[in-house]
ROFI-984798 format. One record per atom (N, C-alpha, C): residue number from 0; atom name; x, y, z. Coordinates in steps of 0.02 Angstrom, whole numbers. Layout:
<recs>
REC seq atom   east  north     up
REC NUM   CA      X      Y      Z
...
</recs>
This chain:
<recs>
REC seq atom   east  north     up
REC   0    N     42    -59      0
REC   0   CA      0      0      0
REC   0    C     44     62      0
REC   1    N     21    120    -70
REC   1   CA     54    170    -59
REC   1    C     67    202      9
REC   2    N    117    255     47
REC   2   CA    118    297     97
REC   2    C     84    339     97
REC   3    N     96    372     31
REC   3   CA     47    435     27
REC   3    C     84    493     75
REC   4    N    159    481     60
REC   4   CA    208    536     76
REC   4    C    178    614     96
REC   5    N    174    670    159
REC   5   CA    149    725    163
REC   5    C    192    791    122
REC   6    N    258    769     92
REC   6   CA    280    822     56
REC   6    C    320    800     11
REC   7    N    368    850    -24
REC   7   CA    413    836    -86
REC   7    C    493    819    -59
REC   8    N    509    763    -67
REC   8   CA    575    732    -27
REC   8    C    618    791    -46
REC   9    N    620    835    -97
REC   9   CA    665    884   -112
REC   9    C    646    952   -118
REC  10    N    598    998   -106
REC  10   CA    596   1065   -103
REC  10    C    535   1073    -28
REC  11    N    532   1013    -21
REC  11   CA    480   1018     19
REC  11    C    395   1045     24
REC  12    N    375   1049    -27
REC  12   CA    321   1066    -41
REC  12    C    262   1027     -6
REC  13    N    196   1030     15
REC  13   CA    153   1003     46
REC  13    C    118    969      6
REC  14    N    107    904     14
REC  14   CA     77    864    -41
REC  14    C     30    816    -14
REC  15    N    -24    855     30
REC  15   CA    -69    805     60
REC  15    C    -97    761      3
REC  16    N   -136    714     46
REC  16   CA   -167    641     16
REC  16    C   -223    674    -50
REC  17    N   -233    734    -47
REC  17   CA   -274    764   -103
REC  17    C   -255    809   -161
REC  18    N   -172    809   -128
REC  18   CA   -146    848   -217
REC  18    C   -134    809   -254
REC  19    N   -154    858   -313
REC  19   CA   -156    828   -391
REC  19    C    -72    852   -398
REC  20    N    -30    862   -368
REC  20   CA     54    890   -412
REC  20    C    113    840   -358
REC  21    N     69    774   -337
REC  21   CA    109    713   -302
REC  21    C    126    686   -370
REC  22    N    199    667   -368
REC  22   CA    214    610   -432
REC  22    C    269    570   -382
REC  23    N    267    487   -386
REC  23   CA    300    433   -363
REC  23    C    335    405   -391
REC  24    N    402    387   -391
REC  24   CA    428    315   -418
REC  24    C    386    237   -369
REC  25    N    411    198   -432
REC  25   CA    395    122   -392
REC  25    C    426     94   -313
REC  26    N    464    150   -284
REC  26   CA    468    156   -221
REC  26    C    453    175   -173
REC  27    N    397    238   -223
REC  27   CA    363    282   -159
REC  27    C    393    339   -154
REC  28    N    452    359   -174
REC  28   CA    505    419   -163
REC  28    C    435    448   -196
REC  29    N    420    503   -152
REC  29   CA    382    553   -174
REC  29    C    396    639   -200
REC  30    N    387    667   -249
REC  30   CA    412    723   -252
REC  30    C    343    785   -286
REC  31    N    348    840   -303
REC  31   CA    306    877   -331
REC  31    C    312    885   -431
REC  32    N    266    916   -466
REC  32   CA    268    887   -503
REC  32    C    341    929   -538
REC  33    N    344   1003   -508
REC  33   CA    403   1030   -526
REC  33    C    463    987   -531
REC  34    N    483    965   -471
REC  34   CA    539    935   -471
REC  34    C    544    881   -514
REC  35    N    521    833   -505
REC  35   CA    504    767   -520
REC  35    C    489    759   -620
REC  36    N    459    817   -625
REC  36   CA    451    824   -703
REC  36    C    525    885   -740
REC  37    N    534    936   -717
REC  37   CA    576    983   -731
REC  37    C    648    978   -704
REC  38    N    663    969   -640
REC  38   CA    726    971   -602
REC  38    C    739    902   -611
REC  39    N    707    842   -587
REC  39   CA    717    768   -616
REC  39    C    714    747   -685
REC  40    N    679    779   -699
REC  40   CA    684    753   -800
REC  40    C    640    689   -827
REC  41    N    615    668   -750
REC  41   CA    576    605   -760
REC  41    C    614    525   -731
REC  42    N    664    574   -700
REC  42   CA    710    525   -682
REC  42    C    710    520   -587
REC  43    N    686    480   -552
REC  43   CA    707    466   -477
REC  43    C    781    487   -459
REC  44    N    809    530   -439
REC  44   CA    871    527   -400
REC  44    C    905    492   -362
REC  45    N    857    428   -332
REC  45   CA    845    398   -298
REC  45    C    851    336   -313
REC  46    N    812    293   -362
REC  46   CA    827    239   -404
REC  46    C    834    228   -492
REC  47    N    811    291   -493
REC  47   CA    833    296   -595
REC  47    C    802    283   -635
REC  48    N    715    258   -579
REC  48   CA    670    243   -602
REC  48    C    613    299   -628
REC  49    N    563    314   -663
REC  49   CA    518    359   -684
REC  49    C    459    362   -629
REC  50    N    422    429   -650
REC  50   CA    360    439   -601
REC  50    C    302    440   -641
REC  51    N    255    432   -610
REC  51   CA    197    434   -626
REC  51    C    142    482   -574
REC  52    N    101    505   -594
REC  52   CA     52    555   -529
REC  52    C     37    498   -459
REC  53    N     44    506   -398
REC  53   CA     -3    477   -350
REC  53    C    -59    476   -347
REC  54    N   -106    411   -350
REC  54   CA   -162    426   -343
REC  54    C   -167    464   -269
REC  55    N   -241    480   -284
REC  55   CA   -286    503   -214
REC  55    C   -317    459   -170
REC  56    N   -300    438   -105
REC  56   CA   -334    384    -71
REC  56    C   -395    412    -49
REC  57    N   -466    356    -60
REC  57   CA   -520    388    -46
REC  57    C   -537    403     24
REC  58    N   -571    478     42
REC  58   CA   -580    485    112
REC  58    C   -603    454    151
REC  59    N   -665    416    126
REC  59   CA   -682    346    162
REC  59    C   -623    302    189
REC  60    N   -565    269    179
REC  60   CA   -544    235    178
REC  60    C   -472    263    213
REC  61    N   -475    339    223
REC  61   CA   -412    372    280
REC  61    C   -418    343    342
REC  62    N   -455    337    356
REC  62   CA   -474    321    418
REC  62    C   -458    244    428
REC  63    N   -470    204    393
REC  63   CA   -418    143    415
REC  63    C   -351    141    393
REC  64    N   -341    162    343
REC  64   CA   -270    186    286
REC  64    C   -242    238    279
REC  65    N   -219    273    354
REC  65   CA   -196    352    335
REC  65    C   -145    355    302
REC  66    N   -141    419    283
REC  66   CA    -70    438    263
REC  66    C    -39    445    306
REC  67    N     27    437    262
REC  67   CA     91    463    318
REC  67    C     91    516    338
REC  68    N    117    533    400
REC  68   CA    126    580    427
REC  68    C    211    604    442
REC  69    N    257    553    423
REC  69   CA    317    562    415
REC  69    C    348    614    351
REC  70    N    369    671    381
REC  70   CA    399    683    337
REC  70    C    472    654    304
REC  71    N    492    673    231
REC  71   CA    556    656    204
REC  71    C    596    716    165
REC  72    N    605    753    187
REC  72   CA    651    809    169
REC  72    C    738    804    172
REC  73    N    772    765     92
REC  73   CA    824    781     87
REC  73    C    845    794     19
REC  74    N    858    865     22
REC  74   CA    877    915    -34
REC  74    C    941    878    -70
REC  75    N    911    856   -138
REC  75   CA    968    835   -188
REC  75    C   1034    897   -212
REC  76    N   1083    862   -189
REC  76   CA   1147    884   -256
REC  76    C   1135    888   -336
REC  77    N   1115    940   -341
REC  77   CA   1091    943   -418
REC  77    C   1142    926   -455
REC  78    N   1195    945   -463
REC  78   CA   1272    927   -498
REC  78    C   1265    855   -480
REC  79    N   1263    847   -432
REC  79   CA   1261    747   -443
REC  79    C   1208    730   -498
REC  80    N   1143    752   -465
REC  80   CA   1098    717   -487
REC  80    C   1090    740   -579
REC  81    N   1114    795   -578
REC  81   CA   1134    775   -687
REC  81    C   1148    765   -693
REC  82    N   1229    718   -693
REC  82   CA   1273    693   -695
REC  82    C   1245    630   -712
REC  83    N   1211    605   -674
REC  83   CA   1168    543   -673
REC  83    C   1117    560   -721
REC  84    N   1075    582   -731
REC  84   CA   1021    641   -774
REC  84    C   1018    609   -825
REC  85    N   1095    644   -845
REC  85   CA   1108    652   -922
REC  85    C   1119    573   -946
REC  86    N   1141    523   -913
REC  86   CA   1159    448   -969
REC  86    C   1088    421   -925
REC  87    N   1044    438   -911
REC  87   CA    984    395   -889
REC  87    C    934    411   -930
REC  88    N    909    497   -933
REC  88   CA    840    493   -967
REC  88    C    839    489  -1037
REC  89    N    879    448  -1080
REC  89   CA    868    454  -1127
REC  89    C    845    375  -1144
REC  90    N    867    325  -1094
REC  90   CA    830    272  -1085
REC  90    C    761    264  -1091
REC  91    N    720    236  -1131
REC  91   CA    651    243  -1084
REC  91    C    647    206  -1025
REC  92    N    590    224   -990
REC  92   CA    589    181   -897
REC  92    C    578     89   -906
REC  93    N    560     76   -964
REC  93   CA    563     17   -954
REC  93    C    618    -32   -968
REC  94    N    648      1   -977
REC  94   CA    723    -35  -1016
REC  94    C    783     -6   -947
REC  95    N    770     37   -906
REC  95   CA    830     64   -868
REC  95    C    834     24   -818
</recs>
């Protein structure tokens, strides 16, 4: 079951269980759509893997299935992370 992460692991932005600008890798690393689409490139920093939007968990169902309440705030090395960037997104995600 997704976490449903409360912000952007890297600028920190607030990304309750009802924004539409949550995007995930297949790990859950959660980010906003800025980062994650523009500063990431489509690429996880994290595993090298691609994102897709988070769904919305239904409100009915918070209540047995909350979100997290943990935050994850750690601001990427951008110079690393193009470095890496650049020989990854030209992969598509299913082949990387």
């Amino acid at each position: 079951m997704l976490q449903i992460r409360p912000n952007c692991e890297h600028c920190n932005k607030a990304l309750p269980n009802t924004s539409t600008e949550a995007m995930i890798c297949s790990f859950d690393c959660t980010y906003c759509k800025q980062c994650a689409l523009i500063v990431f490139e489509n690429v996880c920093p994290n595993c090298n893997g691609n994102f897709v939007e988070r769904p919305i968990r239904p409100h009915k169902l918070l209540k047995k299935h909350p979100a997290s309440t943990k935050q994850i705030f750690i601001p990427k090395n951008l110079e690393e992370v193009k470095k890496n960037q650049n020989s990854i997104k030209i992969i598509p995600p299913a082949k990387r």
